[in-house]
C-alpha positions in Angstrom: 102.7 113.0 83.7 101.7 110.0 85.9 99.5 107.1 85.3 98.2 104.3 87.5 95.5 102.1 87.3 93.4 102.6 90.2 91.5 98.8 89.3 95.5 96.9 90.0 95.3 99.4 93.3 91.9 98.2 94.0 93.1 94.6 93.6 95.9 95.6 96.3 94.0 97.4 98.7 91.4 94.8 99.1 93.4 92.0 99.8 94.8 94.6 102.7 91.5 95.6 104.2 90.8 91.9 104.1 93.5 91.3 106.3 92.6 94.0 108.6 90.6 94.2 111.6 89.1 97.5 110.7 88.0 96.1 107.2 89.6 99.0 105.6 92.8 100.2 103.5 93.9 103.2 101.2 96.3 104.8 99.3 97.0 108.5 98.1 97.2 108.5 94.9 97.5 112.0 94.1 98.8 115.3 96.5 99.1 114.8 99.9 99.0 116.8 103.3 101.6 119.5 101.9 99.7 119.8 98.6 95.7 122.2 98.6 94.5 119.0 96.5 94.7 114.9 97.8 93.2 112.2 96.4 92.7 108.5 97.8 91.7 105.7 96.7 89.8 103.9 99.8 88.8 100.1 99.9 86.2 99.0 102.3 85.0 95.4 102.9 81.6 94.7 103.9 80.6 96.0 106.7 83.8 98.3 107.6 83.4 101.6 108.9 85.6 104.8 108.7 84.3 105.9 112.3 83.0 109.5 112.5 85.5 112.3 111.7 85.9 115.8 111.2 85.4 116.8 107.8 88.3 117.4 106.1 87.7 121.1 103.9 85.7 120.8 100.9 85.6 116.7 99.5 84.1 114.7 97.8 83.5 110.9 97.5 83.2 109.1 94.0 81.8 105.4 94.2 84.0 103.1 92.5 82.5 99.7 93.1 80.0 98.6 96.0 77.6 100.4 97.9 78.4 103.0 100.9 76.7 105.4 103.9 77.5 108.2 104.1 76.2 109.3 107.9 76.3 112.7 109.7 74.6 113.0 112.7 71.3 114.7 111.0 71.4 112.8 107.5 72.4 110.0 105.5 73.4 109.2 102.3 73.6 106.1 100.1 76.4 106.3 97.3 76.6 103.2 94.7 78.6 102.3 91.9 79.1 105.7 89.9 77.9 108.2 92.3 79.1 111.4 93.5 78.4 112.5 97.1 79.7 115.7 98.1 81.2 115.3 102.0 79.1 118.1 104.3 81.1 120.5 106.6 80.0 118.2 109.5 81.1 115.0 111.6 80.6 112.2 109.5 81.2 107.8 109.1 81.4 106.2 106.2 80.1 102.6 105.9 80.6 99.9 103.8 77.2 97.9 102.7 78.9 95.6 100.3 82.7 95.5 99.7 83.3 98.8 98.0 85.8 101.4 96.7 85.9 104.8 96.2 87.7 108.1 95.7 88.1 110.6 98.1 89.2 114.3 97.1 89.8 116.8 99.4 91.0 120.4 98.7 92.0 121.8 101.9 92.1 125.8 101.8 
């Protein structure tokens, strides 16, 4: 079994995306591209964006800490502190209203 604390990671990441031009960093913390299931732990700053993408096979974002968008080109949706949002099969950003971290999980088939 592994364990990590995903609040020391937290701690890491956003003294990285603070650094960065992009406002963002992240870690896999579980899986990866070899593996059906991936997890990663994302931290964005205020204001950062993950610029529109191709959805990655079914995902699913759990809100950590802050506030977040979740934009496709029809809809939006806020995510706070404690929510679920479940990604769309569409072109989506993701935006950061406040500093904010969150767990993405992708299973890719």
């Amino acid at each position: 079994m592994n364990k990590m604390s995903l609040v020391a990671l937290t701690r890491e990441l956003r003294a990285r995306a603070a650094g960065s031009e992009r406002k963002v960093a992240s870690s896999t913390v579980f899986g990866g591209h070899e593996k059906t299931l991936r997890q990663t732990l994302v931290v964005v700053a205020a204001g950062g964006e993950l610029a529109e993408h191709e959805s990655p096979g079914e995902a699913t974002v759990q809100v950590l800490s802050g506030r977040i968008t979740l934009d496709t080109s029809e809809n939006s949706w806020e995510g706070r502190t404690g929510d679920l949002l479940v990604i769309p099969p569409a072109r989506h950003s993701v935006t950061a209203v406040e500093d904010s971290s969150f767990l993405l999980t992708v299973a890719k088939s």
